[in-house]
C-alpha positions in Angstrom: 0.0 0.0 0.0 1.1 3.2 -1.2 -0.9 6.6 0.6 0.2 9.8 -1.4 -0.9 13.2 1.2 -2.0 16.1 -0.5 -2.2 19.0 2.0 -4.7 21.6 1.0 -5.9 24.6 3.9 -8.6 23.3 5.2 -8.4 19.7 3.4 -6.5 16.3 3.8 -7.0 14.1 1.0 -4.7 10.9 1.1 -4.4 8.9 -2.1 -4.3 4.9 -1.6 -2.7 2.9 -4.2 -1.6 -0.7 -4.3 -3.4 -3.1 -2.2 -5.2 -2.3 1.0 -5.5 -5.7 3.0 -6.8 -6.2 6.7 -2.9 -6.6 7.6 -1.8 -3.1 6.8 -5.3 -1.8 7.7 -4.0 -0.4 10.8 -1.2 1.7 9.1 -4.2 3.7 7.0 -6.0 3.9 10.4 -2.6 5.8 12.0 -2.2 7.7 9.0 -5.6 8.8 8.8 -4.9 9.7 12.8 -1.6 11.6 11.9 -3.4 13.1 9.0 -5.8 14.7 10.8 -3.9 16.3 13.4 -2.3 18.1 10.4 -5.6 19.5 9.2 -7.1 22.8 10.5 -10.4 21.1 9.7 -11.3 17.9 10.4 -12.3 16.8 6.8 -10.4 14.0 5.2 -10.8 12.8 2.0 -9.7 8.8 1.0 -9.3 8.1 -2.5 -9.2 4.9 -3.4 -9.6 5.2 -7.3 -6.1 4.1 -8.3 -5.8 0.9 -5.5 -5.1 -2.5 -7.1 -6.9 -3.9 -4.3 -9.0 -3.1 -1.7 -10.8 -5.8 0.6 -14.1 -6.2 0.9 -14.2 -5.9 5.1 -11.9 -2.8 5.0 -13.5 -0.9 2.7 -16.9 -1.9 4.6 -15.8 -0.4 8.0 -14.4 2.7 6.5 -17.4 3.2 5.0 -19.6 3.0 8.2 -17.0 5.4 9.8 -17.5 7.9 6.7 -21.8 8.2 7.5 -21.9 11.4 9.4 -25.5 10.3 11.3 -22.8 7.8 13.4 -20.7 10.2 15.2 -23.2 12.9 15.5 -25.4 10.6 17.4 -22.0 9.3 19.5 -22.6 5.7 18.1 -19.8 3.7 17.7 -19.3 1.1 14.7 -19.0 -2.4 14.7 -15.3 -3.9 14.0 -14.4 -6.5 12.8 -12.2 -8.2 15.5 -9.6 -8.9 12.7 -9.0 -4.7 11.5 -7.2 -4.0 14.3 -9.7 -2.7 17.5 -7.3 -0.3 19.2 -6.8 1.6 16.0 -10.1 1.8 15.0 -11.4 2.7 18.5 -9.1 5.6 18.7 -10.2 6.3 15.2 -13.7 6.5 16.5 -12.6 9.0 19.6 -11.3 11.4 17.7 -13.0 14.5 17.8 -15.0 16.1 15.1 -13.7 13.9 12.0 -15.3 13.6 9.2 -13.9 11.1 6.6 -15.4 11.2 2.8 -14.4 8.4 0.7 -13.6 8.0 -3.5 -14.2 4.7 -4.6 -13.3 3.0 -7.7 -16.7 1.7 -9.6 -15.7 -1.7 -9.0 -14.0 -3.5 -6.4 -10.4 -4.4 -7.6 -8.7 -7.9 -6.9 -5.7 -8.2 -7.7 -4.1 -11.9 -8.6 -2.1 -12.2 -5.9 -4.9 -11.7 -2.8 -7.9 -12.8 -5.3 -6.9 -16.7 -3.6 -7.3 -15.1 -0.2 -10.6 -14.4 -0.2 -11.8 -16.9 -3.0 -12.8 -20.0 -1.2 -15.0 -22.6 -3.6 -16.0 -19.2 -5.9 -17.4 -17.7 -2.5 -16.1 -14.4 -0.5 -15.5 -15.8 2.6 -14.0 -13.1 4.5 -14.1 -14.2 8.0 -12.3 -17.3 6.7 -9.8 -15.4 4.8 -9.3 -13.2 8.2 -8.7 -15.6 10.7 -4.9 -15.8 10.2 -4.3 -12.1 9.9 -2.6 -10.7 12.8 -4.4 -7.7 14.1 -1.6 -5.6 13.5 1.1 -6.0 11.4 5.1 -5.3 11.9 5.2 -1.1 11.3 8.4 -0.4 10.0 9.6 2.9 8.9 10.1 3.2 5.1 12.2 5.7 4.1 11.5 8.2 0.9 13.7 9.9 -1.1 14.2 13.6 -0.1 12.7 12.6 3.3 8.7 11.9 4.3 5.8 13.1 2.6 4.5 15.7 5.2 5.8 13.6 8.4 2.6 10.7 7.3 4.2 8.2 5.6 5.5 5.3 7.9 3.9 2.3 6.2 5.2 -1.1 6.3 4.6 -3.9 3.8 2.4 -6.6 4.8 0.5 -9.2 2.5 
């Protein structure tokens, strides 16, 4: 997964590409933390138009956290136990955030995770979950000429 921080007054819109999997789930969810510290509003855009893939339970959660009737009523969203609860719960604390989400038409697989959530020509995401750690080694990754904007501190996990 590759997130791409555009930093506009006002506005945080982070770009996902590659593939966003319920093992680097958690890394978005700090980012998206990190990225709205850096905001002076508390709007933040995802964009997921240009991801190769983007599972099925992620993009599900993210869009319950995105419907603004949620937090304005101080309800709090179901999660998935495998998406990492300590992330998304401090996600769900955070004062006055409002996430709007760009989705791609259709939900891209890509070859190498389309076996991990194909069992028998069913989704069977639960099944396809129950290895995942909840949280994934978070390495550093350096850029060249430095970080984008102090955000990027994704690790690689499959």
């Amino acid at each position: 997964m590759l997130v791409w921080v555009e930093l506009d007054p006002g506005h945080v819109t982070l770009e996902v590409s590659g593939c966003l999997t319920p093992a680097n789930f958690p890394v978005l969810l700090h980012l998206l933390l990190r990225a709205q510290k850096l905001s002076t509003c508390p709007r933040i855009t995802l964009d997921f138009r240009e991801a190769s893939h983007l599972d099925e339970s992620v993009l599900s959660y993210l869009q319950q956290v995105a419907l603004p009737e949620d937090h304005a009523l101080g309800e709090h969203v179901e999660v998935h136990h495998e998406l990492g609860v300590a992330a998304a719960s401090a996600l769900e604390d955070a004062d006055d955030f409002r996430l709007t989400l760009l989705e791609p038409d259709e939900l891209p697989v890509c070859p190498i995770h389309c076996g991990e959530t194909d069992h028998g020509g069913e989704a069977d995401t639960e099944s396809a979950l129950a290895g995942v750690p909840l949280a994934g080694n978070i390495s550093p990754q350096s850029f060249p000429g430095g970080t984008l904007a102090g955000l990027v501190e994704a690790g690689s996990a499959r």
